[in-house]
SERO-4910 file (N, C-alpha, C, O; in steps of 0.05 Angstrom, whole numbers):
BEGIN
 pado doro    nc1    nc2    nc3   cac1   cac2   cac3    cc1    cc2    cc3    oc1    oc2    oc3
  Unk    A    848   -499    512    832   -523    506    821   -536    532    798   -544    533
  Unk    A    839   -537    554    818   -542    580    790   -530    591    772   -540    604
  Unk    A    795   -503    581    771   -495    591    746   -502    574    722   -505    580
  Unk    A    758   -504    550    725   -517    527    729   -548    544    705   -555    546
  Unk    A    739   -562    553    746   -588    557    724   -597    580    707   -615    579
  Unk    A    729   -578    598    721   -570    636    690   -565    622    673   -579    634
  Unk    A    677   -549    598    654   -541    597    639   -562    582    615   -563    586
  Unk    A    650   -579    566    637   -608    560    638   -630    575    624   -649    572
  Unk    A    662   -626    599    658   -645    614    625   -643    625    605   -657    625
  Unk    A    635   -608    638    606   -609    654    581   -606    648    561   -600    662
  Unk    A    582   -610    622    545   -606    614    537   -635    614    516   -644    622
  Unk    A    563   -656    601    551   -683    611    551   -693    631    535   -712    635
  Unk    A    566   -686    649    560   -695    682    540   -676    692    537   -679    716
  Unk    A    529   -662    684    515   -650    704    483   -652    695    465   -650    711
  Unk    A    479   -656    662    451   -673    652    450   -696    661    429   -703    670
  Unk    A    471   -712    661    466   -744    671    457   -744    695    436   -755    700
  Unk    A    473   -728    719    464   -724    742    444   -714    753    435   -721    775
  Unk    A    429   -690    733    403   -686    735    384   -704    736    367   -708    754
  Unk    A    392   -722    701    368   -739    711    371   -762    720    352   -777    715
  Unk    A    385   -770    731    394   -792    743    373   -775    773    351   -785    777
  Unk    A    382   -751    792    364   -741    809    339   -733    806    326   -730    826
  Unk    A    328   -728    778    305   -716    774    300   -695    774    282   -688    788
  Unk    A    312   -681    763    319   -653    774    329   -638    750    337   -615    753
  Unk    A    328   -649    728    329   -646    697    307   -628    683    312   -607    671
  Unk    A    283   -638    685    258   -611    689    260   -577    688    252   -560    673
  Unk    A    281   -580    720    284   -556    726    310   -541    717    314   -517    720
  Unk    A    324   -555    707    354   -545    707    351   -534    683    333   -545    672
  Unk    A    365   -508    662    376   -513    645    402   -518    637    420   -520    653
  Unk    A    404   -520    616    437   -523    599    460   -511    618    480   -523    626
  Unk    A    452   -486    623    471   -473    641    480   -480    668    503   -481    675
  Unk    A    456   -486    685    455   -493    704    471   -525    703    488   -532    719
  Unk    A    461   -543    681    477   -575    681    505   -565    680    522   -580    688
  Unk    A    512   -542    669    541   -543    661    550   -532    692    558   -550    707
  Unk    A    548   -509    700    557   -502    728    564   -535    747    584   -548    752
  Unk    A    538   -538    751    535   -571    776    554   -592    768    569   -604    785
  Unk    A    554   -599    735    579   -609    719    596   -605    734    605   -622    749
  Unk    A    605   -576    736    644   -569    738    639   -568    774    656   -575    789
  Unk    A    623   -561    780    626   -569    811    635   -600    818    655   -610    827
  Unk    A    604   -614    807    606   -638    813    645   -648    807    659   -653    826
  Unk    A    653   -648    783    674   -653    773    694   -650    791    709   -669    796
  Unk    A    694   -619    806    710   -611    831    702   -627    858    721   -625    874
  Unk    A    680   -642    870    671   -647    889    685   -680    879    697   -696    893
  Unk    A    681   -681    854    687   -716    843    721   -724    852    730   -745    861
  Unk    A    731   -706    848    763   -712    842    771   -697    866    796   -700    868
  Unk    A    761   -682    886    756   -683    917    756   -718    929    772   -721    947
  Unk    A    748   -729    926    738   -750    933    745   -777    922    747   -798    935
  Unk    A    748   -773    896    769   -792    876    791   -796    889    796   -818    900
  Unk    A    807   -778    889    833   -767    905    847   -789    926    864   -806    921
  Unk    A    838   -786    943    841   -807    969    829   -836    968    837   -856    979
  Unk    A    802   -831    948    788   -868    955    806   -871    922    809   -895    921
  Unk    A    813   -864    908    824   -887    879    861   -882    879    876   -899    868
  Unk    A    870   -862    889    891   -851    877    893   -829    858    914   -816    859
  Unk    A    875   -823    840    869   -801    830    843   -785    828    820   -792    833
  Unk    A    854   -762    817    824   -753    816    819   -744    787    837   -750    772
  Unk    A    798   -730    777    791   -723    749    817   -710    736    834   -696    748
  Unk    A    818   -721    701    837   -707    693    834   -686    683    814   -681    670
  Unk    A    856   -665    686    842   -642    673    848   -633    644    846   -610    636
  Unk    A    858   -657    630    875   -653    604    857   -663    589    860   -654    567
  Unk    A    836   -682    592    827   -694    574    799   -708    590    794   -711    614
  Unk    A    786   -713    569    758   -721    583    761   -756    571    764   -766    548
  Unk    A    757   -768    598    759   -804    588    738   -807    616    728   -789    629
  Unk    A    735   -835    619    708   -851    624    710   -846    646    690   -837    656
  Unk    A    736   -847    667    736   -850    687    730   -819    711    723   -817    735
  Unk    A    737   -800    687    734   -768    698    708   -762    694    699   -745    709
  Unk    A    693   -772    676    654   -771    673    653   -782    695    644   -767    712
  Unk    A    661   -808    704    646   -817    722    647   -806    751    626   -807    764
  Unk    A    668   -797    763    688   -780    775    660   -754    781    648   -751    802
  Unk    A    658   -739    756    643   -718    758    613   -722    761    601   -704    773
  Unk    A    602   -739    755    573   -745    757    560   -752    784    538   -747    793
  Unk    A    592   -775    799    583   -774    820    579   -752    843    564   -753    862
  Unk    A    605   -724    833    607   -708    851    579   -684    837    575   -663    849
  Unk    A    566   -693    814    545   -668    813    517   -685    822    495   -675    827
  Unk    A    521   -708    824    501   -719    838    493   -719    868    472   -721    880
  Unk    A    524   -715    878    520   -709    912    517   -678    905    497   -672    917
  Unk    A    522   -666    898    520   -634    899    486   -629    893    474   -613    907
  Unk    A    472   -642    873    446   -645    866    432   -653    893    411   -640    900
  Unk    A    444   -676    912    418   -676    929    428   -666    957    420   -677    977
  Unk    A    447   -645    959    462   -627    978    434   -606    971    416   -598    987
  Unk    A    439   -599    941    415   -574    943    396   -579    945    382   -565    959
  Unk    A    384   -604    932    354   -602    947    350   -610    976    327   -610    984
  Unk    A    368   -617    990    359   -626   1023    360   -587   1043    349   -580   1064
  Unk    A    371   -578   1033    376   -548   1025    354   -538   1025    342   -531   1046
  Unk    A    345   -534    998    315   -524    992    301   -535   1005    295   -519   1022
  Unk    A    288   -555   1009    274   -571   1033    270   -561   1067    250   -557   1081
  Unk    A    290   -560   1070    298   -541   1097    290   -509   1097    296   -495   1117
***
């Protein structure tokens, strides 16, 4: 059940984060879901030390979306400063 869990987390963190960057256009489904479970991993990287925790991995609640969106949002404009270069 985590892994269907980890794959709805990341298709909604990683569409929100699209278009929250603009970058929704280009992405598909697949691609929001990958940046999702990154972001999610980059989120709870970072959650970790600044809250006390980081994303859960048992269950999807408000605070692990948010957790993940922010980390597919930095991962979103990691790649495009990337491509740019």
């Amino acid at each position: 059940m985590g892994l269907i869990l980890w794959i709805i987390l990341g298709a909604i963190a990683g569409w929100i984060a699209s278009m929250i960057v603009g970058s929704n256009a280009r992405q598909g489904w697949l691609e929001n879901i990958v940046v999702g479970i990154v972001g999610a991993f980059i989120g709870g990287i970072i959650g970790g030390p600044l809250f006390g925790r980081g994303v859960d991995l048992g269950t999807i609640n408000l605070y692990s979306i948010i957790l993940a969106i922010v980390g597919a949002i930095i991962l979103l404009l990691i790649l495009r400063a990337i491509r740019r270069a």
